[in-house]
C-alpha positions in Angstrom: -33.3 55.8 -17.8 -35.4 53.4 -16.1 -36.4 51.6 -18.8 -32.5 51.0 -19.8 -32.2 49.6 -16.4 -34.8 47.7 -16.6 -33.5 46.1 -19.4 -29.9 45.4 -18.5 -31.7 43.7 -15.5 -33.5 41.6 -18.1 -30.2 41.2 -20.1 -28.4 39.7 -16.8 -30.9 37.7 -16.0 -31.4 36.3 -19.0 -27.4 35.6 -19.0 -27.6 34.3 -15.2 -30.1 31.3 -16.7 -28.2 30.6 -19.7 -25.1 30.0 -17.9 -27.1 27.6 -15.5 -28.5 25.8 -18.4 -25.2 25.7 -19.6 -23.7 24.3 -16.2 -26.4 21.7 -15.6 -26.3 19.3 -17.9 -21.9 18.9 -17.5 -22.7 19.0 -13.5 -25.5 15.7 -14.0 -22.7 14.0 -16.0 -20.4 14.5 -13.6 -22.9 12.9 -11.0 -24.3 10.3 -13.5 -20.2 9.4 -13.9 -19.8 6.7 -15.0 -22.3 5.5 -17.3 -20.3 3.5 -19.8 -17.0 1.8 -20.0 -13.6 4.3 -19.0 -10.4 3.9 -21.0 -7.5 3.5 -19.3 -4.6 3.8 -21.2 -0.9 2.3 -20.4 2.4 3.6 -22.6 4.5 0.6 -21.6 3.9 -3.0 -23.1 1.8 -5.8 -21.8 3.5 -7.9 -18.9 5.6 -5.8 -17.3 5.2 -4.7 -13.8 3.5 -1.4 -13.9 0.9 -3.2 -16.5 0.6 -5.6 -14.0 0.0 -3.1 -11.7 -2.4 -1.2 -13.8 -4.6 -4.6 -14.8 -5.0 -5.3 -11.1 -6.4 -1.1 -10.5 -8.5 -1.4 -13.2 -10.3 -4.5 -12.3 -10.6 -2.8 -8.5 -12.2 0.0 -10.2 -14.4 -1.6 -13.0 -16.2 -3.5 -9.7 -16.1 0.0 -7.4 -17.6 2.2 -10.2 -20.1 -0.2 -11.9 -18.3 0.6 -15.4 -15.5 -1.8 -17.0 -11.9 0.2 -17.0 -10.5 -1.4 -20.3 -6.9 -1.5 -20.4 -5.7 -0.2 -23.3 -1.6 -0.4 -24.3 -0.1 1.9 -26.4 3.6 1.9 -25.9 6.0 3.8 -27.7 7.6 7.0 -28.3 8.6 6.8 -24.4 5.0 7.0 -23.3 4.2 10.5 -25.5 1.7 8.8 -27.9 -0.6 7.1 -24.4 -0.1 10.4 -23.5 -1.1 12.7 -26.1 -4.3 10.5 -26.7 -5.6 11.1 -23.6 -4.7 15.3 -23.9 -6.8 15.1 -27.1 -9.3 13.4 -25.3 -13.0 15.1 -24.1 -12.4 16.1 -21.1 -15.4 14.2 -19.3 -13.6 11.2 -17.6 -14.1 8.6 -20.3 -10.3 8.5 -20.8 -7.4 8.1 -18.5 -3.9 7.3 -18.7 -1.9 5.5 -16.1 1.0 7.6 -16.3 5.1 7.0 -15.3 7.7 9.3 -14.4 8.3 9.8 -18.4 5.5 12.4 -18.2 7.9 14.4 -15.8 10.7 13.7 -18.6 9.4 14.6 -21.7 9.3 18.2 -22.1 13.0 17.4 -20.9 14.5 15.2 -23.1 12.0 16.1 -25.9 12.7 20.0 -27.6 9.3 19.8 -29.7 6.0 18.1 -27.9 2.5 17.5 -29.1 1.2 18.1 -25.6 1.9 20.1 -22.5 1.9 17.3 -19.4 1.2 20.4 -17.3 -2.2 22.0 -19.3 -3.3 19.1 -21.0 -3.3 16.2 -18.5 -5.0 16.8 -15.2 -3.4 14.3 -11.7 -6.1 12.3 -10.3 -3.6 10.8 -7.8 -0.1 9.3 -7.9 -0.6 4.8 -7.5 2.6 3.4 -6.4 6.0 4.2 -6.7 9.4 2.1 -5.8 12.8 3.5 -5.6 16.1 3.1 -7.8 18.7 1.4 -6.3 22.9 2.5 -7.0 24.1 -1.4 -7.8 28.0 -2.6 -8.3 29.6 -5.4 -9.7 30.4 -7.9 -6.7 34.2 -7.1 -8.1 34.0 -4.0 -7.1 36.3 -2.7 -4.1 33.9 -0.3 -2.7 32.1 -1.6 0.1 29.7 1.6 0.4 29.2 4.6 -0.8 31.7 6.6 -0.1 34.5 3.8 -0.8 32.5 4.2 -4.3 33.1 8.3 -4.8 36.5 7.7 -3.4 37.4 5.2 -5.9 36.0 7.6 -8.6 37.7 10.4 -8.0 41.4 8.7 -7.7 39.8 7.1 -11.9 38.1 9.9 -13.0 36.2 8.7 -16.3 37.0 5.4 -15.8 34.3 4.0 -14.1 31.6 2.8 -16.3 27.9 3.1 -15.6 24.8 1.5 -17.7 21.4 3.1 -18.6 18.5 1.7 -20.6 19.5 4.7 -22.7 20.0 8.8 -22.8 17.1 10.4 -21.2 15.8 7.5 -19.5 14.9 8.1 -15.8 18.1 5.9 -15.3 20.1 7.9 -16.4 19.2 11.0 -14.9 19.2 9.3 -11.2 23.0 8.3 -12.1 23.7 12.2 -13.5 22.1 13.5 -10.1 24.1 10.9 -8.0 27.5 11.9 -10.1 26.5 15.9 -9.6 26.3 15.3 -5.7 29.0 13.3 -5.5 31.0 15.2 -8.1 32.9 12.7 -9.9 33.4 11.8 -13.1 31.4 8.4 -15.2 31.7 6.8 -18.2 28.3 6.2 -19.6 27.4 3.2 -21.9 24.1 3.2 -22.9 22.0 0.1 -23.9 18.6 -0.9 -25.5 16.4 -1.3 -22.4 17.1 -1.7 -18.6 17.0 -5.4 -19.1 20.6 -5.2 -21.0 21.8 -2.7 -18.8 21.0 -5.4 -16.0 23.1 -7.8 -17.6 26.0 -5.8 -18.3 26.3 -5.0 -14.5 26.3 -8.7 -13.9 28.7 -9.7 -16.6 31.0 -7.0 -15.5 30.9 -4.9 -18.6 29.9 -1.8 -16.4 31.1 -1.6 -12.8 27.4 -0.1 -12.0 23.9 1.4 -12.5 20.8 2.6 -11.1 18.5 0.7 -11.2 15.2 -0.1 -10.2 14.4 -2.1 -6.7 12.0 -4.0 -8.6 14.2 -4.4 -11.3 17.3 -5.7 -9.6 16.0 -7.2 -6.2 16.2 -10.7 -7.5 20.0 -10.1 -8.6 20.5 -8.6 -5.2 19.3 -11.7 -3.5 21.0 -14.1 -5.3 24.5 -12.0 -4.8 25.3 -10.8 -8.9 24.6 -7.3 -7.9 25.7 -5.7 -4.7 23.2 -2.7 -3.7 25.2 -0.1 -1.8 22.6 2.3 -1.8 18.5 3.4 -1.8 17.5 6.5 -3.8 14.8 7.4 -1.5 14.0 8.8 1.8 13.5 5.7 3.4 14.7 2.2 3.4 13.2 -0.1 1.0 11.3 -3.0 3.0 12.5 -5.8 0.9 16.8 -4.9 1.3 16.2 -2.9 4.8 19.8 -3.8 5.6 20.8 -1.1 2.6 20.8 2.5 3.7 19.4 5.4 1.8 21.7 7.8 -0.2 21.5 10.8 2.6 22.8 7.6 5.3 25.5 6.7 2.9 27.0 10.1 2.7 25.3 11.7 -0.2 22.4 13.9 0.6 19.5 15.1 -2.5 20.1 11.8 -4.9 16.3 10.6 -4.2 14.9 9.1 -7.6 11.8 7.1 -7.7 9.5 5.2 -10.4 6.0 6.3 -10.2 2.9 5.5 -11.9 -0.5 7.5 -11.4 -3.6 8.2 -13.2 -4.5 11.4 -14.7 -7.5 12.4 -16.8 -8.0 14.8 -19.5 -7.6 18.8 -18.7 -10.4 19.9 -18.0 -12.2 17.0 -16.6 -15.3 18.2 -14.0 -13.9 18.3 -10.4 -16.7 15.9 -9.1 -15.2 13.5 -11.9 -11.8 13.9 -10.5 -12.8 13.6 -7.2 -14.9 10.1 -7.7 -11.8 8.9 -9.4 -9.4 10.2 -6.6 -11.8 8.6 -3.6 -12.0 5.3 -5.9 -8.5 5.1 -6.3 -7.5 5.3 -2.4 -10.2 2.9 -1.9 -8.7 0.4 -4.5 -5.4 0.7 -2.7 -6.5 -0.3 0.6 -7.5 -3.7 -0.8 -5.1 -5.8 0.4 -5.0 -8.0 -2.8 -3.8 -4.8 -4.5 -1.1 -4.1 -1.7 0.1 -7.7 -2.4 0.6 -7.4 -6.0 2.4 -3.8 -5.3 4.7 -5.5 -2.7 5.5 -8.4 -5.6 6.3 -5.7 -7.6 8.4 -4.1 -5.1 6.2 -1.0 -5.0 4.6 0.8 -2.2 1.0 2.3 -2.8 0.6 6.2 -2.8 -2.6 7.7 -3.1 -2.1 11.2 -2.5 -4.7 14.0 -3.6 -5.1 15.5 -6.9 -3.0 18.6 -5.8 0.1 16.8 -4.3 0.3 14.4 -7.5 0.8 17.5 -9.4 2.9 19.1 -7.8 5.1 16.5 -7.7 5.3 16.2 -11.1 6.0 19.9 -11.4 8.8 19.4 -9.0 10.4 16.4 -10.9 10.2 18.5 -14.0 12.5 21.0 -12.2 14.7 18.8 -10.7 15.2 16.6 -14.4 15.6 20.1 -16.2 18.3 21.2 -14.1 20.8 18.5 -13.8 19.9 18.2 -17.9 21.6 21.7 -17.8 24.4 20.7 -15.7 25.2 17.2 -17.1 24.9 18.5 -21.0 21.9 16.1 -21.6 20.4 17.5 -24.6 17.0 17.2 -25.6 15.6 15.0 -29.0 14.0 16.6 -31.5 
């Protein structure tokens, strides 16, 4: 008896060092982190705004971490090909993706996916985010808001509303506004938010949501009046606009985010490096200029709020799909 004691003792022990072996060398990596260039991957094309954004982060970090942070586009398929690269990816840090609110919209608007944004893609902490704005036609007799619903519900159908397309985030901040407000939109959807733009201004559509950053300049120069903010607070650059919940309509708050994330998986001390970089980077005013160009507002929040807000958005998408018959690609 003693001797089978004796050797389960042996047994454990012999278990207790081969998990620390085992544990060692990933925790000196994490501490060693980074010893050679990090990927940072974008799923939009070069020159917009958020790879603006995203040039500008990565040259903040590549000088705080002692590593270059290549920038690497791969746009297409509505940012699930970025994103599946870096869910493939080893988990040690080396690969990133500067993630948009189309990771909160895919398992929405897609039936069939590669990757789960939830188990395979861990928040390191959200960057920036601006608001959508509800624009009109300068035609238009409504004044506000609720001159807007009004309208709409004495046309029902009639009014016509542009998207970049079905399933953009667009989209689904007009279907939440319409769901609140209950009335009834005709949506025409076009090839990119650009053309949506236009169509506001030429008076094809009577209006749209749109991004702040997208639309200020048309706001400013009178083509597109702004009636309303989709966010919780005003928007510094139009602060004479009120938010959605002053204009009557309470829930409708929509914003455009971008944030890194890492592989699943990825060592906490990794995460954490990353997460105290990034708030570091955004304090640099340089950065804070280029966001307020871009008519965003930095963010930094910790690993666990980022993902929860993704979560949330998830629900939030999935359920006014269900109510406003969006149906999902396959």
């Amino acid at each position: 008896m003693n001797n089978e004691k004796t050797g389960m003792r042996e047994r454990f022990a012999m278990a207790l060092v081969a998990a620390a072996l085992l544990y060692l060398p990933s925790a000196a990596n994490a501490q060693d982190y980074p010893n050679r260039p990090v990927r940072l991957l974008l799923p939009f094309s070069a020159g917009g705004g958020s790879d603006i954004i995203a040039r500008v982060l990565a040259q903040k970090l590549s000088a705080q971490l002692g590593q270059s942070v290549v920038v690497d586009n791969r746009a297409g398929a509505s940012g699930n090909i970025a994103a599946e690269l870096t869910a493939r990816a080893n988990a040690d840090g080396y690969t990133l993706i500067f993630g948009n609110s189309s990771l909160a919209l895919a398992p929405v608007v897609f039936s069939k996916l590669s990757y789960d944004p939830i188990k395979d893609l861990q928040p390191i902490s959200m960057v920036s985010s601006f608001p959508f704005v509800l624009g009109v036609h300068p035609s238009m007799p409504a004044r506000d808001v609720r001159e807007l619903v009004a309208l709409a519900k004495s046309k029902p159908g009639e009014l016509a509303y542009a998207s970049a397309g079905v399933g953009t985030l667009g989209n689904f901040a007009m279907q939440l506004f319409r769901l609140k407000a209950d009335i009834k939109l005709n949506h025409i959807s076009y090839k990119g938010s650009g053309p949506a733009i236009l169509s506001v201004i030429a008076g094809e559509t009577q209006l749209a949501t749109l991004t702040l950053a997208a639309v200020n300049a048309h706001i400013a120069s009178g083509k597109v009046r702004a009636l309303a903010v989709l966010d919780k607070v005003r928007a510094l650059a139009i602060p004479q606009v009120p938010t959605m919940k002053e204009a009557g309509i309470d829930g409708v708050v929509v914003l455009q985010w971008n944030g890194l994330l890492s592989t699943a998986g990825t060592p906490r001390a990794t995460i954490e490096r990353l997460h105290r970089e990034t708030v570091k980077a955004l304090a640099d005013p340089e950065l804070r200029q280029r966001l307020a160009n871009e008519g965003a507002a930095p963010v930094g929040d910790t690993p666990a709020q980022f993902g929860d807000f993704i979560k949330q958005e998830m629900r939030t998408w999935n359920e006014v799909a269900k109510k406003a018959s969006i149906g999902a690609e396959q």
